[in-house]
N, C-alpha and C positions, 0 to 999 in steps of 0.2 A: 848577127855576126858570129860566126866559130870562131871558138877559141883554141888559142896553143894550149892554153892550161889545162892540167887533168882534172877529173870530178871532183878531188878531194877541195882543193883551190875554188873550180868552178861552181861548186857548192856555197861557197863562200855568200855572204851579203854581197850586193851589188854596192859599190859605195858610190855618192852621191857627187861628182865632181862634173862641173858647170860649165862642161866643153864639149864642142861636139866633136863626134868620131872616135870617144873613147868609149872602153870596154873596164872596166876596172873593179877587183873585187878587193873583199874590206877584209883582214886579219887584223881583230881589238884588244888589244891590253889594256892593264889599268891605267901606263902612264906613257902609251904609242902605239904605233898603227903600223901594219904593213900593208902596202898596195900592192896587187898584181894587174898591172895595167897593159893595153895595144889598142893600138890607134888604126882606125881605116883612112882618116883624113888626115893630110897636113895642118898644122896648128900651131898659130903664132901667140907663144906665152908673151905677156905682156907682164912688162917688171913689177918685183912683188918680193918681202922678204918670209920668212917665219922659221919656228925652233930650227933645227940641224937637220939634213937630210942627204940621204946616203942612197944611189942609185945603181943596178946592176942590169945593165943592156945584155937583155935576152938576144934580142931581133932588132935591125936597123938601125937607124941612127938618129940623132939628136945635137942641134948645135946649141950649145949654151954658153950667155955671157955672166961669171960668176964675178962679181965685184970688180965688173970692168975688163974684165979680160975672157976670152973669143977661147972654148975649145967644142971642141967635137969628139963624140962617144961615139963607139960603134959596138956591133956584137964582143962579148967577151970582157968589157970595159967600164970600171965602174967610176960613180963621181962621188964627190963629197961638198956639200953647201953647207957652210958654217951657218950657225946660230944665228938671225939678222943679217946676213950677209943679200944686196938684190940681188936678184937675178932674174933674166929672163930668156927668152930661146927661141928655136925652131924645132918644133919633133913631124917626123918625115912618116905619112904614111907605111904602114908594117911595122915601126917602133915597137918592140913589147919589151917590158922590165919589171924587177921587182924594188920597189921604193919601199926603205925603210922610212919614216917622222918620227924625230924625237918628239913628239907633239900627242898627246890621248885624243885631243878633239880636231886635229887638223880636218877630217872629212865625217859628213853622217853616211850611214846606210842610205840605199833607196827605202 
């Protein structure tokens, strides 16, 4: 898969997240992560909570239901998922974003 992302990003660890059709690389700190992620397939998240999470839609779109309530992200648009809060979604082929985790161990590398 090409990526949007430039070498410094795509240099990055590949990080190890358990769906198909994603591209995603790994930025580690001591106590969070940042994702640079894009999807070739459509992918049904199926609901799931964890620490705070903070999304910035690069490319495409995403619909997600955060604590029961239905929105939709697009280019330009960012979200915010509280601490434990479920959620779950629809992210649409072409999707790319950059996801911040309040979380150090949310993902491993490949």
């Amino acid at each position: 898969m090409k990526t949007i992302f430039p070498e410094p990003i795509a240099n990055l660890p590949q990080a190890d997240i358990p769906i198909s059709g994603v591209n995603a690389f790994l930025s580690q700190s001591e106590n969070h992560q940042i994702i640079f992620m894009e999807f070739s397939e459509d992918v049904d998240l199926p609901e799931h909570s964890h620490e705070s999470q903070v999304g910035f839609v690069l490319e495409g779109q995403v619909d997600l239901i955060i604590g029961g309530a239905k929105h939709t992200f697009r280019k330009g648009d960012r979200y915010y998922i509280p601490s434990g809060v479920r959620h779950s979604g629809k992210i649409y082929a072409g999707y790319a974003d950059i996801t911040y985790f309040d979380q150090k161990d949310r993902y491993d590398s490949k």
